[in-house]
N, C-alpha and C positions, 0 to 999 in steps of 0.2 A: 758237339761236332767240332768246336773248334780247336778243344785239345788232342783232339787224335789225328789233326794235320802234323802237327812237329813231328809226335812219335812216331806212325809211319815212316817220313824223312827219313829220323833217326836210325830208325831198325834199316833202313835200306841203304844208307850211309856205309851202317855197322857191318852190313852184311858186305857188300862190294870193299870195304877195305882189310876186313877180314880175309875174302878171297886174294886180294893182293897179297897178304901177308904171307896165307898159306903158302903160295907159289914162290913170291921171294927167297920162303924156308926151304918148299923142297928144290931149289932148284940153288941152293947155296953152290955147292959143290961144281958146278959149271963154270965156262970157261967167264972172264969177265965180258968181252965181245957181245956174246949170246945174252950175256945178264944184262950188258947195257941194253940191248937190241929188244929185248924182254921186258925191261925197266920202261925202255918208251913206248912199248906198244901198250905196256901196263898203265903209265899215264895218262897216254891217248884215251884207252878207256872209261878212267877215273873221271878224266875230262868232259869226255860224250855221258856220265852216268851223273857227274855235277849235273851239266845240262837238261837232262832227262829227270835227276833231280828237281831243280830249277823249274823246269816247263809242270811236273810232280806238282810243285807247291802254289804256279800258278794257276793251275788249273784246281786246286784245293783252294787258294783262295775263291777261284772265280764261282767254282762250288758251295763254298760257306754265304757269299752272298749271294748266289739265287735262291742258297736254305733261308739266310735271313729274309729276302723279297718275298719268301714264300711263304716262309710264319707272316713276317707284317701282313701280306692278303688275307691268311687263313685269321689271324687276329682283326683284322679291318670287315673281313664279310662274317664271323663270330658275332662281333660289335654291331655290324650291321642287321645281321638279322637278329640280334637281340632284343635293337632298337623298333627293327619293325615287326617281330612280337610285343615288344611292349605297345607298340602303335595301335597293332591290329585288337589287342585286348584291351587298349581305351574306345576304339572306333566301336569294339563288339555290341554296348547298349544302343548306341546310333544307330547301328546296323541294324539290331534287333529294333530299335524303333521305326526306324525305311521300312523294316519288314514289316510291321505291324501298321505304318501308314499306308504303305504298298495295298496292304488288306483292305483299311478300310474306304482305301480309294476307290477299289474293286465292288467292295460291297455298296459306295455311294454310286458308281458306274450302272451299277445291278439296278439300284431301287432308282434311282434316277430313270431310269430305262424302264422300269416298269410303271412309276410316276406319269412317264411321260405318256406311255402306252393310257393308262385312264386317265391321263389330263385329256388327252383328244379322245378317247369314250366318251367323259362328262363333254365337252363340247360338243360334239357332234348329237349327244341327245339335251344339251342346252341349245342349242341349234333347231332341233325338231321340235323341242318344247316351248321355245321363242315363235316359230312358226305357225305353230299349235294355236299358240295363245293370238296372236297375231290373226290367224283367222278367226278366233273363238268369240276375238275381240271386234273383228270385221261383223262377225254376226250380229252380237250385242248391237254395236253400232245400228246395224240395220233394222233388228226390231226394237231397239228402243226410238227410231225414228218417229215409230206412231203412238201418238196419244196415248191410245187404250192400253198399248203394253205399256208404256212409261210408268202407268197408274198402277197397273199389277206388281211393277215389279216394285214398286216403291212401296206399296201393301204389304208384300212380301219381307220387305231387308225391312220393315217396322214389326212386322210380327216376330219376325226371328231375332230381334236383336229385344222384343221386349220380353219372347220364351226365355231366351238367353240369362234376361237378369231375376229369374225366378220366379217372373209372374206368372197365372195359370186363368186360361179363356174363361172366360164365362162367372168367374171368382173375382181378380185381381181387373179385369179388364174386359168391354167389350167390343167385339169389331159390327160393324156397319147398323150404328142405333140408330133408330130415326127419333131424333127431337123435333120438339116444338121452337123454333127460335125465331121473335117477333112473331109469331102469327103465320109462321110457313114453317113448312115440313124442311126438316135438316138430315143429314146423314153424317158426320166424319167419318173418315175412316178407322178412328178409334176410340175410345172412352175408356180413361185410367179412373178406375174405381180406390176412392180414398176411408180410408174409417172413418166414421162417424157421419158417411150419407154423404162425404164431398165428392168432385167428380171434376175429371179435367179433360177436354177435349185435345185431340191430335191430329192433324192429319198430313198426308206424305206427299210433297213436293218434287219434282224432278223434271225442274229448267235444266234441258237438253243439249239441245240443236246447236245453238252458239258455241256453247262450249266445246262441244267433240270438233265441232269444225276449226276452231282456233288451234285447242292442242294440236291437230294435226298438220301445224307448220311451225318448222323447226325454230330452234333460235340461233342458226348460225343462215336463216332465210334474209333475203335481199332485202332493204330498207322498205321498197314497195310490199310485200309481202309482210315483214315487221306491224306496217301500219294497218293492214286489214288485218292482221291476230288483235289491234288495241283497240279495233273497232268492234270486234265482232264479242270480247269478252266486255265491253262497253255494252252492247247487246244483250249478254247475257246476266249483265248486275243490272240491266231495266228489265227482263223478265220475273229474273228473282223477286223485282220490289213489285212486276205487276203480279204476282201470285198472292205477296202480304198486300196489296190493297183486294184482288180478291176472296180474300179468305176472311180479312177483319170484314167485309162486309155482310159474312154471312152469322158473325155472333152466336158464335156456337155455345156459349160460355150464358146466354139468355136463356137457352132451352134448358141447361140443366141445375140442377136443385142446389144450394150452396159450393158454388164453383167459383175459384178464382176468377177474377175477371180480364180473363188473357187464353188464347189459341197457344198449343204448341204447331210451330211448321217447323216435319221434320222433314230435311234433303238428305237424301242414305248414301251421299258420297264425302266424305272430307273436302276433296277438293274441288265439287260442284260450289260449296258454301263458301270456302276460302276464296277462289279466284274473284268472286262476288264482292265480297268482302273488302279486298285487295283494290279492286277497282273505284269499288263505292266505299269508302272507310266512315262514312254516313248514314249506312244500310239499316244497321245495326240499331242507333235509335230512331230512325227511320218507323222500324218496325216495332221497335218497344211505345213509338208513342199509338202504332193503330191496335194497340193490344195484340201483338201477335211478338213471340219469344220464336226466333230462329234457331233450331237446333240440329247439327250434326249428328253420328251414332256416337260419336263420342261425350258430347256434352247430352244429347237424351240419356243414352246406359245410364251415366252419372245417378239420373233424375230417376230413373225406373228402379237403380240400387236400393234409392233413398226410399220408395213409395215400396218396394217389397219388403225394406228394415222397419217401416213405419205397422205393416201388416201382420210383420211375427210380433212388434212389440202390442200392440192393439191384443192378439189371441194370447202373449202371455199375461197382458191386462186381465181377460175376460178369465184365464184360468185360475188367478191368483185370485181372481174376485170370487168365482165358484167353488175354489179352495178355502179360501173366507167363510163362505157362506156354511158349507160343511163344518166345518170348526166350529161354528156357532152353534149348529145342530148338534153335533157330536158333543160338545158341552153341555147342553143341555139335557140329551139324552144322559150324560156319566151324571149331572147332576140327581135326574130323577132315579137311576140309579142308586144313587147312594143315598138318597131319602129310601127306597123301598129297604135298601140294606140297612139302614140302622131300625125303622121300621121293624124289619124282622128280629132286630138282636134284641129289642126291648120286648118284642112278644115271648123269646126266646127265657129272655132272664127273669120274665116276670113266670113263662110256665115250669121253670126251675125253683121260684121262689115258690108256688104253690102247691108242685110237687113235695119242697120241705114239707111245707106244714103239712101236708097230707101227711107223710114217713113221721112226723114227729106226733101227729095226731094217731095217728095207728100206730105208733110206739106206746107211748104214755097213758095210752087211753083203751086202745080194743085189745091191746097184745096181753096187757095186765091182769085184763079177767078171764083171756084164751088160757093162759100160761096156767092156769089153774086145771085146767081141763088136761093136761101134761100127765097127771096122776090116773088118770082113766086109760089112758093110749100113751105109753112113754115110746113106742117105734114111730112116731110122728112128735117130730120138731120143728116147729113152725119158726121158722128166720127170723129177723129184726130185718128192718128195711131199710136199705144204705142209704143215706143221705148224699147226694150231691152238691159237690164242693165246687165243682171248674163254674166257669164266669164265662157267657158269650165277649170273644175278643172285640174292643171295640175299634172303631175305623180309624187309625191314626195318619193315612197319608195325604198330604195336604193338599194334591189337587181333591182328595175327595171329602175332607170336612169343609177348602174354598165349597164347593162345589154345593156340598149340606148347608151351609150357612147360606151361600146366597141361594140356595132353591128355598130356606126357611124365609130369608127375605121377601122374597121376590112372589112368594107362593106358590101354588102346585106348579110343577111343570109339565108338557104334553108328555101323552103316554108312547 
């Protein structure tokens, strides 16, 4: 655009003094006056078209620079959004990541939400089932208050925990035997039956009272309060040892037949034994000196593992010895076996051996004076008599001539 500023000019120049010229030409002929009078108004013209020229080229300039102002923007916003295409195509994996994070924020929103939905389901039935328990437990409480349940139930968590380790009633173990022990009628409540005729007496403890009543004051209770919970489980590790003085005095272990000489007392709670324990750390040989072994379900199971491993190894004893036993049988029987069998093959090879003579004696002997008689009846020809060659096979495998040689030793064996 900028070279066609002059040229315009130029041609509009050209043209306005051409028109001058023209008219100068035809108007030669005129007077001079008119021609001067003509000449300045022709000036005058020239002058206002300079001007007009003039104003022409500054307004062509003023134009060329708004065209440059106007590239520089259209080149600047070009540049620009080139640079924020290239922007927006580096942002693009970010983007796509927002977006994919966007999702699985949504999706964490979701399950969160619905987390939360059976986070307060499981509470609200850990709630009812805390409450559950808490009365179930209220009850326990109150019938294990008395005696006579205390004793069932503690009969019961011994039976089940000795079915539990594979013992079977009446086989492995018996419940309520009456011995003799000292010279008076006894009962445990159990009797672990051992191979070879040993026996161990049991029976189920459950010191109470003390106990439930102390757990049920907390450990963030008042110092007052603190001191009746140390008194009262002090209470209850002297109950525990009055049970092992009375139990060792009933010697249970005198009434029965080759018995260690020791009581089990089992308490069917862990932590009936433990807090005991905790309190009296004395307890323990306390009761191993009055012959009585304090046992949990944990350390009894232990014991009842060992007395049911001890019961299969005892039957695969007794089977292995039965199986024994057979084998000695069964050898004996293949021994006489194999005496009747050679037995036979000598009866065999000897009526083979008498058979020759016979075939060689009625060859050489009766056939030779028949064969004469050939000549009276030649449609009758009396055969020669095959001799037999085979040999009864004799016994060559070696349990069965072991078995011949020591029945030859040893003499007959049973039929």
């Amino acid at each position: 655009m900028e070279f066609l500023t002059p040229l315009l000019l130029g041609l509009v120049v050209g043209a306005l003094l051409g028109a001058v010229v023209g008219l100068l030409v035809g108007r030669r002929g005129t007077s001079g006056g008119v021609a001067a009078a003509e000449h300045d108004a022709l000036r005058q013209q020239l002058t206002a078209a300079e001007v007009r020229v003039a104003q022409a080229e500054a307004r062509a300039i003023a134009l060329d620079e708004q065209l440059a102002l106007a590239r520089q923007r259209d080149a600047e916003r070009e540049s620009r959004e080139k640079q924020e295409g290239r922007v927006l195509e580096a942002l693009a994996p970010v983007a796509q990541t927002l977006r994919a994070m966007q999702q699985k924020v949504d999706e964490l929103e979701q399950q969160r939400s619905r987390q939360h939905g059976e986070l307060s389901q499981q509470l609200r039935a850990a709630t009812e089932a805390e409450d559950r328990l808490r009365a179930t437990a209220e009850q326990l409480a109150s019938a294990l208050s008395n005696n006579a349940t205390r004793g069932v139930w503690g009969e019961t968590q011994l039976r089940s925990l000795v079915e539990s380790a594979g013992l079977i009633n009446r086989v492995d173990f018996l419940t309520q035997q009456s011995i003799d022990a000292d010279g008076s009628a006894r009962r445990p409540d159990m009797v672990l039956t051992l191979p070879g005729g040993k026996a161990i007496a049991v029976d189920a403890k459950v010191p109470y009272n003390s106990y439930i009543e102390a757990s049920a004051i907390p450990a963030t209770a008042d110092p007052a309060e603190q001191a009746r919970k140390a008194g009262l489980l002090a209470e209850h590790a002297k109950r525990v040892k009055a049970h092992v003085d009375q139990l060792s005095a009933k010697n249970y272990f005198t009434g029965l037949e080759a018995s260690p000489e020791f009581t089990i007392a089992f308490i069917p709670n862990e932590p009936l034994l433990a807090a005991a324990l905790e309190k009296d750390p004395m307890l323990l040989e306390y009761a191993f000196s009055k012959r009585i072994a304090l046992a949990s379900p944990v350390s009894l199971w232990a014991v009842l593992k060992t007395v049911a491993f001890t019961w299969q190894q005892e039957v695969l004893t007794d089977e292995a010895k039965q199986l024994f036993d057979l084998s000695k049988e069964l050898y004996a029987r293949v021994a006489k076996l194999a005496e009747h069998a050679d037995a036979l093959g000598g009866a065999i090879e000897r009526s083979v051996k008498a058979y020759n003579q016979f075939a060689s004696s009625l060859e050489t002997r009766v056939l030779v004076t028949a064969r004469r008689l050939e000549n009276l009846d030649e449609s009758k020809v009396i055969p020669a008599p095959r001799i037999i060659e085979e040999q009864p096979r004799q016994l060559t495998a070696a349990e069965l001539t072991e078995a011949l040689d020591s029945a030859l030793d040893d003499g007959p064996a049973p039929e």
